[in-house]
N, C-alpha and C positions, 0 to 999 in steps of 0.2 A: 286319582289317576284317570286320565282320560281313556276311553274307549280306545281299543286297536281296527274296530271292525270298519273304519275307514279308509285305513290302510291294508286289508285284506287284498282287495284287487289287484296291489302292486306287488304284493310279496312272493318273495320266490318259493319254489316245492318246500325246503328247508325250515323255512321261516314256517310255515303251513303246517308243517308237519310237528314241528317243535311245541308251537302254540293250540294246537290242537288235541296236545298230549298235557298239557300245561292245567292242573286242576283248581288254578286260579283266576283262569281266563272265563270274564265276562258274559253276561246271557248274548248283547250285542254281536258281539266275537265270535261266540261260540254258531248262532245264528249264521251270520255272513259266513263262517266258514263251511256248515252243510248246505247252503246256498252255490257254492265253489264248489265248479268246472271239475276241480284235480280228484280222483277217486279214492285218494293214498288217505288224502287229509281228512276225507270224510269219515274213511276206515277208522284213521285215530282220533277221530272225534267220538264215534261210536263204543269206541272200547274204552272211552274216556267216564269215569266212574261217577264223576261231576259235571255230568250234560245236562243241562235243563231242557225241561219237556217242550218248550219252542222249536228247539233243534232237534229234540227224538222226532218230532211233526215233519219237520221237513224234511230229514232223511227219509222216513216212511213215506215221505209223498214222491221223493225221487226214485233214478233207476238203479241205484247199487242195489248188487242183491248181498255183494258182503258188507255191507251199511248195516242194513237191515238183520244179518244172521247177526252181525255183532251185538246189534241190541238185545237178540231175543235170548245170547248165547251168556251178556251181562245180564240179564235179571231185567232189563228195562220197562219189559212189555208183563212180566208177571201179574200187574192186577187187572190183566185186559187179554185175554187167554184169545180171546176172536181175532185180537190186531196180530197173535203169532201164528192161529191157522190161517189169515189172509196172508201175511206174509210166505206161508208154506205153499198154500195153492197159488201163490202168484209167482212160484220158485218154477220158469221153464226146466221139461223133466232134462235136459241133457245137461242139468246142473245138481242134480238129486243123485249123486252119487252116496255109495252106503257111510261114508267116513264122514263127507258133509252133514249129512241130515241126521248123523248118530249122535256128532256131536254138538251140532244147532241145537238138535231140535230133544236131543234125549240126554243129554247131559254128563255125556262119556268121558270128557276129556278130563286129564289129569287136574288142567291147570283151573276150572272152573269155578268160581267160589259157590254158587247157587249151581240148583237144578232149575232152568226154566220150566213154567207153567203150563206147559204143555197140553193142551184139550186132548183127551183121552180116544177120540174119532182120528185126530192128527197122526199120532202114536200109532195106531192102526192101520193107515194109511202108510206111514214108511216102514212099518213090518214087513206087511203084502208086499212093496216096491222092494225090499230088502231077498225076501223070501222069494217073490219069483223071478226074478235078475237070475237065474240058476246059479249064481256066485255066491253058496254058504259065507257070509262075513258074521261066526258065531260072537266074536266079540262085539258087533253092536247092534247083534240081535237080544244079547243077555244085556248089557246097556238099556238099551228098550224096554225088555220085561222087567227087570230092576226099579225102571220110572216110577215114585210115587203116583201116578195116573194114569197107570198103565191096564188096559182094561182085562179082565179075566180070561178073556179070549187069547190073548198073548200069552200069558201062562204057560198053558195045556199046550 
């Protein structure tokens, strides 16, 4: 079967979104698609469980920041702990709300299969942001301390 990723540029949101959910689509494909303009497709490219590492690259080189939490929130970035604190510190703060970065970054959510790899300094860092927000959110403060890499300091 021939490559779609030729036909990327023409196809409509649908077609993008569909084929970007598609866990038999192409490295080619898969590539041109986190290349694409659209931000929906890149989303479902990232949550897509059969990304190849060509396309985790260029999402992380682009500007979604929910690209990027997708990956870290799928497992993607787990044997490379630095590309999820860069992704964290490169997260503008008026987008570090306590529900985002509970469940990027701490691994809260229901629906999650993996806890992301989380660097232990990271974890620390959306504590403090959690903790002095003066907006008690004990639910992914305990989320946090639950973190397998969660550092002792969290704890107490």
């Amino acid at each position: 079967m021939a490559s779609m990723a030729s036909y990327v540029p023409s196809m409509n949101n649908r077609e993008l979104n569909h084929l970007a959910q598609n866990r038999f689509t192409d490295k080619e494909t898969q590539v041109a698609i986190a290349s694409h303009s659209y931000a929906r497709c890149r989303m479902h490219l990232a949550y897509n469980s059969h990304i190849c590492d060509e396309a985790v690259d260029v999402l992380l080189q682009g500007r979604s920041n929910i690209a990027k939490w997708a990956l870290v929130e799928q497992g993607r970035l787990n044997d490379t702990p630095e590309r999820i604190a860069k992704v964290y510190h490169d997260t503008p703060k008026r987008f570090r709300s306590p529900w985002r970065m509970g469940v990027t970054f701490g691994g809260t959510a229901w629906h999650q299969a993996r806890t992301p790899n989380t660097p232990p300094e990271v974890l620390l860092c959306i504590y403090k942001d959690i903790m002095d927000s003066g907006r008690l959110q004990s639910y992914y403060v305990r989320g946090l301390a639950n973190h397998p890499n969660a550092p002792e300091e969290m704890a107490i």
